[in-house]
N, C-alpha and C positions, 0 to 999 in steps of 0.2 A: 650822233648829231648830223645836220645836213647842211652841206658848203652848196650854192649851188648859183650860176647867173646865168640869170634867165635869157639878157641877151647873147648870150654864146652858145646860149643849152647847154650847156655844161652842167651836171647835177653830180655830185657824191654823196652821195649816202652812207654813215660809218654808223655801224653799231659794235659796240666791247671790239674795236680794232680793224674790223672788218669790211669790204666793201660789199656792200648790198644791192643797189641800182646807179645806175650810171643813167637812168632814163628820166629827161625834167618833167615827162608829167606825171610821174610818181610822186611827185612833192607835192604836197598839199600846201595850202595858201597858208593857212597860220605858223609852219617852221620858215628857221629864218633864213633868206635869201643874202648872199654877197652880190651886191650892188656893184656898178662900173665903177671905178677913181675910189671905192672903199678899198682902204689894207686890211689884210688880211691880219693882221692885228687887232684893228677895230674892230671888226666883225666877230672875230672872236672873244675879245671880251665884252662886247654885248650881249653874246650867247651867256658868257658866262654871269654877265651881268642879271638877266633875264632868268636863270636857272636859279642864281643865288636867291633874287624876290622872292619866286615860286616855293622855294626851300624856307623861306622868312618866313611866307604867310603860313605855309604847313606846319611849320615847328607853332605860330603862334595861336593856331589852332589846335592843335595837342595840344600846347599851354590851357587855352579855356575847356577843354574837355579833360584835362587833369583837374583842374580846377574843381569843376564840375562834379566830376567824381569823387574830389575830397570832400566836397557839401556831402554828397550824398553818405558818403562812409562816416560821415560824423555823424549823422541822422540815424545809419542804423547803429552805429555804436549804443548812442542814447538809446536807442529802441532797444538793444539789448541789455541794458544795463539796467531797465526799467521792467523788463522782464522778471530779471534775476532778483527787482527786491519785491516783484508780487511774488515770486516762486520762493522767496525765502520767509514771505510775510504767509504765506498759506502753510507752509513749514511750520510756523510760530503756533498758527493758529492750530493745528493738527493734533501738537506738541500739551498745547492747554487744554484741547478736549480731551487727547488723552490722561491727562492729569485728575482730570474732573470725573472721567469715564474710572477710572481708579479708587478715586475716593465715594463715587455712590455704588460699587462694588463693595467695598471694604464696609458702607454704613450698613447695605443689606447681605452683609454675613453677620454682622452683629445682631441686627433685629430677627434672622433668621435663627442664632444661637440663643437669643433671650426669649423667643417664643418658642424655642426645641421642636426648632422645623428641623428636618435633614432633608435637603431634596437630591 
């Protein structure tokens, strides 16, 4: 994060511990500035105030893109599920041609055996 006032030029720059620049026109306008007569208490939990928002809307954004995504997983569930009873229903029917293909086998060996065909 970055402590910095502008009228003293004073800037710190801290990342994971660290000091980074000491130089105030490295600071960009949108991070936030310690101001004259602010404490450094307030200022800090503004920052932290500020962080926590940014962390809210994030988190509440994965919310609707979880969300989102369980629409869609329910969609293809059904879509699979709808699959599996055409694939079981053509199964069905496969099952009864073969039954049918069976028994007009079976009729023309008899008609074959009652005319003393041998083929």
């Amino acid at each position: 994060f970055v402590l910095a006032n502008r009228d003293t030029d004073v800037l710190l720059w801290f990342r994971f511990g660290g000091l980074l620049s000491s130089n105030p026109a490295s600071c960009p306008e949108q991070w936030p500035i310690i101001k004259s007569g602010v404490s450094m208490s307030d200022n800090v939990e503004s920052i932290v105030l500020e962080h926590l928002r940014h962390i809210r809307s994030r988190v509440d954004q994965i919310a609707d893109d979880m969300s989102d995504l369980k629409h869609r997983m329910s969609s293809l569930e059904l879509a699979t599920v709808s699959v599996k009873h055409e694939v079981a229903y053509g199964d069905e029917t496969d099952a009864r041609q073969q039954v049918i293909i069976d028994k007009i086998i079976d009729r023309i060996q008899r008609i074959e055996r009652r005319l003393e065909l041998n083929g």
